[in-house]
Backbone as CSV, one residue per row, in Angstrom:
resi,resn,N_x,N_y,N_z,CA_x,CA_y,CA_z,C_x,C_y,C_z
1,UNK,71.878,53.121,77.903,72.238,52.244,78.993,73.747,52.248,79.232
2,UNK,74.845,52.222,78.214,75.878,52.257,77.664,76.328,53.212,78.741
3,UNK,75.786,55.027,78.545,76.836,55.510,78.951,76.362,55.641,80.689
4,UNK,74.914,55.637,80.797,74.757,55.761,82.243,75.197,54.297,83.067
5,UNK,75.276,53.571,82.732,76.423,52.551,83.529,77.687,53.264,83.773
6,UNK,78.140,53.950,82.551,79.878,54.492,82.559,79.927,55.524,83.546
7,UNK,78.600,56.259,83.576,78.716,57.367,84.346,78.814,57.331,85.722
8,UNK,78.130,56.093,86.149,77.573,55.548,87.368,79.381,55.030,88.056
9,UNK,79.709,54.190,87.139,81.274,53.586,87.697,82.695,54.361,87.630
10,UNK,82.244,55.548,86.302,83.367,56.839,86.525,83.290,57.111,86.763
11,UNK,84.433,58.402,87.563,83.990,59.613,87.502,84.320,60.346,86.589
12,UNK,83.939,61.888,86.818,84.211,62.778,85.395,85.431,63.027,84.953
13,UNK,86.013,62.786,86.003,87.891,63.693,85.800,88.523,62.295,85.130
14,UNK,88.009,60.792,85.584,88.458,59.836,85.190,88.123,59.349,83.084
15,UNK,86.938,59.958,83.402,86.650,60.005,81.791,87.178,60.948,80.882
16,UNK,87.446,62.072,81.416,88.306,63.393,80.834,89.466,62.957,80.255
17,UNK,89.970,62.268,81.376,91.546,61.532,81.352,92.155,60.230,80.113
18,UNK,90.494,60.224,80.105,91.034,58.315,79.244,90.124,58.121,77.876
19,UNK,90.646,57.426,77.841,89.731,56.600,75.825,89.534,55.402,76.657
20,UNK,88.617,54.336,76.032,87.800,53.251,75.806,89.378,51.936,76.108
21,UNK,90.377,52.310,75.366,91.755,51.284,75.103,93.496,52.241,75.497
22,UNK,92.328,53.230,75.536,93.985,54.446,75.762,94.769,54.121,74.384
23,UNK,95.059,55.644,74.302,96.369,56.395,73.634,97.625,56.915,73.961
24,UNK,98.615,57.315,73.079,99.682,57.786,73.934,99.047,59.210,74.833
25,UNK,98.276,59.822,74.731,97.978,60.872,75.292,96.694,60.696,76.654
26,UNK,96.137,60.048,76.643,95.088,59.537,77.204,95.446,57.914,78.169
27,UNK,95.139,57.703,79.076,94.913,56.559,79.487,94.175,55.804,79.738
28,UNK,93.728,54.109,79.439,92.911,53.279,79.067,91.581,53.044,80.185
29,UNK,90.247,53.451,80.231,89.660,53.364,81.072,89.836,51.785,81.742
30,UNK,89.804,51.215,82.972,89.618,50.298,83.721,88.887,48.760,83.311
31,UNK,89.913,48.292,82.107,89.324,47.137,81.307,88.105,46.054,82.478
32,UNK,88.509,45.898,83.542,87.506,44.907,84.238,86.155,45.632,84.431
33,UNK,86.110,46.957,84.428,84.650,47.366,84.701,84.431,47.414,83.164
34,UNK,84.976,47.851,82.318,84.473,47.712,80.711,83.682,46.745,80.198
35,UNK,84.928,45.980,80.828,84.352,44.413,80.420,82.940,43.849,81.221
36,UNK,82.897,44.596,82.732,81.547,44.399,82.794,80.430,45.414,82.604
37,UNK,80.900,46.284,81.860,80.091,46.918,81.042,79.174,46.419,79.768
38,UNK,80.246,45.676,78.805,80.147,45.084,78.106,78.598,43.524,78.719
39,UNK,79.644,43.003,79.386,78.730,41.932,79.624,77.295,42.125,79.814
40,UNK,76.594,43.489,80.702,75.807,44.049,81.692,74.964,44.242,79.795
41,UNK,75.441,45.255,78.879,74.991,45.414,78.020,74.174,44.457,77.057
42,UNK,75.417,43.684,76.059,75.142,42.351,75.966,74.008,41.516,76.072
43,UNK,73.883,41.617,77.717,72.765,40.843,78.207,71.465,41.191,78.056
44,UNK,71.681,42.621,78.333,70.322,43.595,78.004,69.527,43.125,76.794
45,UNK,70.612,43.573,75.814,70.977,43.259,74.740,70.606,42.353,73.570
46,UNK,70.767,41.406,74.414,70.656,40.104,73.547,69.599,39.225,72.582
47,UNK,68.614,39.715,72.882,67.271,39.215,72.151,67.811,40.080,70.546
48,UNK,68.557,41.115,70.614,69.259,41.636,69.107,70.260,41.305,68.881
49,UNK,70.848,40.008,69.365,72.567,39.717,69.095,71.954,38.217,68.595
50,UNK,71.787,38.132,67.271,71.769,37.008,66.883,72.672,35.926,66.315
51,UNK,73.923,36.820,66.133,75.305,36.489,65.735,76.134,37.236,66.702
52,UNK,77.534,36.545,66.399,78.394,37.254,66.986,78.834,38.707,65.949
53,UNK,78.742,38.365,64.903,78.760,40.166,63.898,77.907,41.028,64.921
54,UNK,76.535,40.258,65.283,75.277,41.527,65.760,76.270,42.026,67.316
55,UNK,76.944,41.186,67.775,77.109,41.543,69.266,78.686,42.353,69.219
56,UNK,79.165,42.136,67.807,79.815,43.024,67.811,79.863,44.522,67.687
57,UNK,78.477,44.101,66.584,78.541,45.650,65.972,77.573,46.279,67.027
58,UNK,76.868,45.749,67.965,76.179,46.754,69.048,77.580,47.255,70.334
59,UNK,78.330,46.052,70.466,79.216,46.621,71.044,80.288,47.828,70.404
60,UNK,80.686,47.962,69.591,81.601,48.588,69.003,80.203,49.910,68.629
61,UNK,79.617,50.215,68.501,78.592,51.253,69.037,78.133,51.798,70.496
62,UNK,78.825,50.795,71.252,79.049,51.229,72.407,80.329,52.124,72.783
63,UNK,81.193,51.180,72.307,82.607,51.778,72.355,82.569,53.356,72.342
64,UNK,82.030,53.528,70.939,81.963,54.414,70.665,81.395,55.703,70.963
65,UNK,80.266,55.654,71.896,79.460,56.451,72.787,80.323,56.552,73.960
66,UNK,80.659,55.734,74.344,81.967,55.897,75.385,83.300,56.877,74.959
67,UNK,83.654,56.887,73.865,84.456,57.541,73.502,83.791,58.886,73.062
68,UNK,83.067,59.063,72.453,82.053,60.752,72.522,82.300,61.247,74.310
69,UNK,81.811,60.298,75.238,81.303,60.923,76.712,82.862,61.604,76.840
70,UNK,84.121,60.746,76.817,85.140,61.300,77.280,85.357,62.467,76.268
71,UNK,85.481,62.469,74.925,85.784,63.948,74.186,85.080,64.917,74.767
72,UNK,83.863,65.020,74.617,82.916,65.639,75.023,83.318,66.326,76.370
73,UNK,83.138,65.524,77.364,84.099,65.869,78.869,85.401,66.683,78.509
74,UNK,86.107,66.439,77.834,87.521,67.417,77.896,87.530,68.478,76.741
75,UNK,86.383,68.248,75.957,85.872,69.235,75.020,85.295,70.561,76.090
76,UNK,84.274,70.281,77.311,83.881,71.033,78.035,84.747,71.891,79.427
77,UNK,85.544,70.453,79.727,86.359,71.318,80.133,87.767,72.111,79.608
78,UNK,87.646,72.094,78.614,88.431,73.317,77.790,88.081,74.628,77.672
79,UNK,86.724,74.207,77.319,85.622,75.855,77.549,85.821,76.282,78.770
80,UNK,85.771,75.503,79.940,85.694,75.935,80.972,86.809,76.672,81.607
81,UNK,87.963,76.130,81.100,89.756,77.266,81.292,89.693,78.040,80.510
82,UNK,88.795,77.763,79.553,89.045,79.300,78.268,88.465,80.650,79.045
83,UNK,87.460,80.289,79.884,86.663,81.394,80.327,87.014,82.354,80.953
């Protein structure tokens, strides 16, 4: 659900470009759609968030799939200038 929301509100060149919070090398995807990423999830979500630990640790497993989509993306397009 995670990343096809992300996919739906990025685009590709925008995910290529950025991390989840940004780095010096990367810049921070668009905290207000994150955040309603987050929320949108969450909600889904929630019948498994029985604590705030649970709603963390499903979020921060989100994060993290978010951060695969963008490597992944500039992982591919690397192949793709190598060619």
């Amino acid at each position: 659900m995670t990343l096809r929301l992300v996919d739906t509100l990025f685009q590709p060149q925008t995910l290529q470009r950025s991390t989840v919070h940004g780095t010096k090398e990367f810049a921070p995807l668009d905290q207000q759609i994150i955040s309603a990423v987050k929320a949108e999830v969450l909600t889904a979500f929630s019948y498994q968030c029985r604590s705030s630990e649970d709603r963390v640790r499903i979020w921060d497993q989100c994060k993290t799939s978010i951060g695969k989509r963008c490597q992944n993306l500039r992982k591919g397009d690397k192949q793709n200038r190598a060619e």
